[in-house]
N, C-alpha and C positions, 0 to 999 in steps of 0.2 A: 234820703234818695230823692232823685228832682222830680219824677218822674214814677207812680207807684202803679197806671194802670197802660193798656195796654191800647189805647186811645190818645191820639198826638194832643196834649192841652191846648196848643197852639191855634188849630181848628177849630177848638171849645172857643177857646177864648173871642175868639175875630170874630164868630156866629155871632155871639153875645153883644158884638160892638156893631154890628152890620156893618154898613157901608161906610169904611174909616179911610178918611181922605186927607196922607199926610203929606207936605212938600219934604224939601233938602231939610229946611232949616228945621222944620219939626223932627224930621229922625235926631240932625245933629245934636240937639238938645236933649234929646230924649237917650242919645247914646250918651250924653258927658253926663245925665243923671247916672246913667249904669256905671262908667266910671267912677264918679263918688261913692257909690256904693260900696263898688270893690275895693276901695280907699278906706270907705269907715269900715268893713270887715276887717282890712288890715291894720287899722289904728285900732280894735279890739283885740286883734291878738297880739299882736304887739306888748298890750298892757299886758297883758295875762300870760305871755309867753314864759314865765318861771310855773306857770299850775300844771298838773299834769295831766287835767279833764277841759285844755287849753279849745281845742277843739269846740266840741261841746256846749261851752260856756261862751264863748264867742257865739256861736249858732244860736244861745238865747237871746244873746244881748241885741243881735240882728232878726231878732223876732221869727225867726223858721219855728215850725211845729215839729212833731217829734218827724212825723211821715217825712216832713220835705228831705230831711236830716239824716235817720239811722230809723233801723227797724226795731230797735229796741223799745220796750214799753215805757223808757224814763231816760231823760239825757245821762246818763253814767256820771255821778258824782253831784250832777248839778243840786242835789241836795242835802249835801254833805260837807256844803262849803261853811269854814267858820265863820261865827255871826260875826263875829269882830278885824273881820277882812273888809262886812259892807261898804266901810268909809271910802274905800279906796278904791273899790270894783268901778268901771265904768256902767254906766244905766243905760238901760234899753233903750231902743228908742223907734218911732213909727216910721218904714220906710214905703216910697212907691205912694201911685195911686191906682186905685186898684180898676180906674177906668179904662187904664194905657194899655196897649195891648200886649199879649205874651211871648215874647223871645226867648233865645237861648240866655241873652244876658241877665234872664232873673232867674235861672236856675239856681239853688246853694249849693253843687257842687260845681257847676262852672265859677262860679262869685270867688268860694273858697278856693280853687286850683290856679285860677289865675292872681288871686291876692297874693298867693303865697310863692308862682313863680315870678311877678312882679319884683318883690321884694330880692329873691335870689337873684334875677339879671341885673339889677341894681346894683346891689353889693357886690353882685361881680363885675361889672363893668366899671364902677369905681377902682375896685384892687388894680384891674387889669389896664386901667388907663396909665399906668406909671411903673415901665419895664424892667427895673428895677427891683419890683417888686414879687414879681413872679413869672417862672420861667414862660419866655414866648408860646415855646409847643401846647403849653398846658395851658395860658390863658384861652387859646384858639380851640382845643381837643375838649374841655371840658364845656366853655359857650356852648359847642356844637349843639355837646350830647344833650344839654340842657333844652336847648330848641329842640330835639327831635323828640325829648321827653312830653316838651307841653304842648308837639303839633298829635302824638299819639294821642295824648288823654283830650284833647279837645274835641278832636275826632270820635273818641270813644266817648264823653258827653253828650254829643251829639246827634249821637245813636241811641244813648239812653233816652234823649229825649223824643225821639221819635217812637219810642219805644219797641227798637229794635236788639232786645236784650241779648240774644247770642250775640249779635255782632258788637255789641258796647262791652262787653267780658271778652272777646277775642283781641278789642284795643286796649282794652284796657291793659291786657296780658302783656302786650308790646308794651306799652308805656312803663310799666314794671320792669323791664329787661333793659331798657334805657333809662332807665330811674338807679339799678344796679350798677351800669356803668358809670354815674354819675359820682356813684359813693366811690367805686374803684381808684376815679382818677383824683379823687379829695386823700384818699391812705396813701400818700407819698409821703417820703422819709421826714418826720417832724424835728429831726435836728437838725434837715438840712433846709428848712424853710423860712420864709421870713415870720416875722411876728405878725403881717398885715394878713399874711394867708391861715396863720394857724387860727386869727379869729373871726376870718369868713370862714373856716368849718367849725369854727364854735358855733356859729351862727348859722349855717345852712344845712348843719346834720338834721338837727329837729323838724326843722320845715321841709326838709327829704321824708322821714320819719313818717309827719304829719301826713303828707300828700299818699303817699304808701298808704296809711289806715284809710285816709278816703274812700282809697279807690278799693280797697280791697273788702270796705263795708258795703259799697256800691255794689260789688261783683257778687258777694254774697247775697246780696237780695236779688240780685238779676237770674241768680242762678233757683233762688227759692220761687222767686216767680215763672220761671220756665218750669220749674216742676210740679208747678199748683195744675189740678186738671184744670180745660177749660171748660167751660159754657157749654159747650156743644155738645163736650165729654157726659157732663152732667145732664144733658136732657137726654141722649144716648141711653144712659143708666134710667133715668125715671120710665123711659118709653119701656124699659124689657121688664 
């Protein structure tokens, strides 16, 4: 999860830097590092896209801690992997400086939601550039639903990162419902389809799949952390 406390990091973060004084050209730069980033996420799972703890093991290899990631006490699987895969795994590797200040761009669930819708407007916009290959309606109906998908959950990141958890499980709800729709218009009749479409849904079920377990590991910590008493609560109790 990006985001575990109930405190905007963002605020932390800039205290810490005091007075940070960037031009254009400093952002710009500092945004096409966030782009690579979201690039090497996706060239980790990429590799790893046949594992089924695909997730996960991407998240190591991109150095997130277990907090930034899932609220589980251990990446699920990541220790389970066989030793005689090593050869082949891609290695970890150190990202960021840890001087730069804190944006939405270095959350891991903004990093991994847009790697992975990246890669799906991709492959659809390639399919869909050659008429031929898939019918008009459907090329235009499913783009849509796909933008409406990744403007809810960015929004609902966004929220998490402010750490405004009801409202980041309310978007996120939406983006599920249009996540749904996405799968809807991919179940058209597979004999009546081309080959190029049947294997952009070989390709973008999983990473539908994927984005689904994100959000919905997200939602459950948000909804554990709304039920944790607070602070307040707790001096309330000690006072009586």
């Amino acid at each position: 999860m990006g985001n575990t406390n109930s405190e905007n990091p963002s605020d932390n973060e800039w205290d810490d830097r005091g007075e940070l004084v960037w031009n254009e050209f400093d952002w710009e730069r500092y945004l096409r590092q966030q782009d690579e980033i979201a690039l090497r996420y996706l060239g980790f799972y990429e590799q790893l896209r046949h594992k089924s703890e695909r997730l996960d093991e991407a998240a190591r290899l991109m150095g997130w801690s277990v907090d930034d990631w899932t609220a589980d006490g251990t990446l699920d699987g990541s220790e389970d992997r066989d030793d005689d895969e090593d050869d082949d795994e891609p290695t970890e590797v150190d990202l960021g400086d840890e001087g730069e200040p804190y944006t939405l761009h270095k959350n891991p669930i903004y990093i991994a939601s847009r790697a992975l819708f990246l890669s799906l407007k991709r492959s659809w916009e390639q399919l869909a550039d050659t008429e031929d290959r898939i019918p008009r309606k459907l090329a235009m109906t499913y783009y849509a639903a796909l933008l409406r998908t990744e403007d809810q959950a960015m929004q609902a990141i966004s929220a998490l990162d402010f750490g405004d958890y009801a409202m980041a499980i309310a978007l996120f709800k939406r983006a599920l419902r249009e996540l749904n729709t996405t799968f809807a218009l991919l179940a058209t009749d597979e004999e009546a389809e081309s080959g190029a479409l049947a294997h952009y849904r070989t390709l973008a079920r999983p990473r539908l799949f994927d984005l689904r377990e994100v959000w919905l590991r997200v939602m459950g910590e948000c909804r554990a952390e709304l039920a944790r008493p607070s602070s307040e609560d707790d001096d309330e109790d000690d006072d009586e």
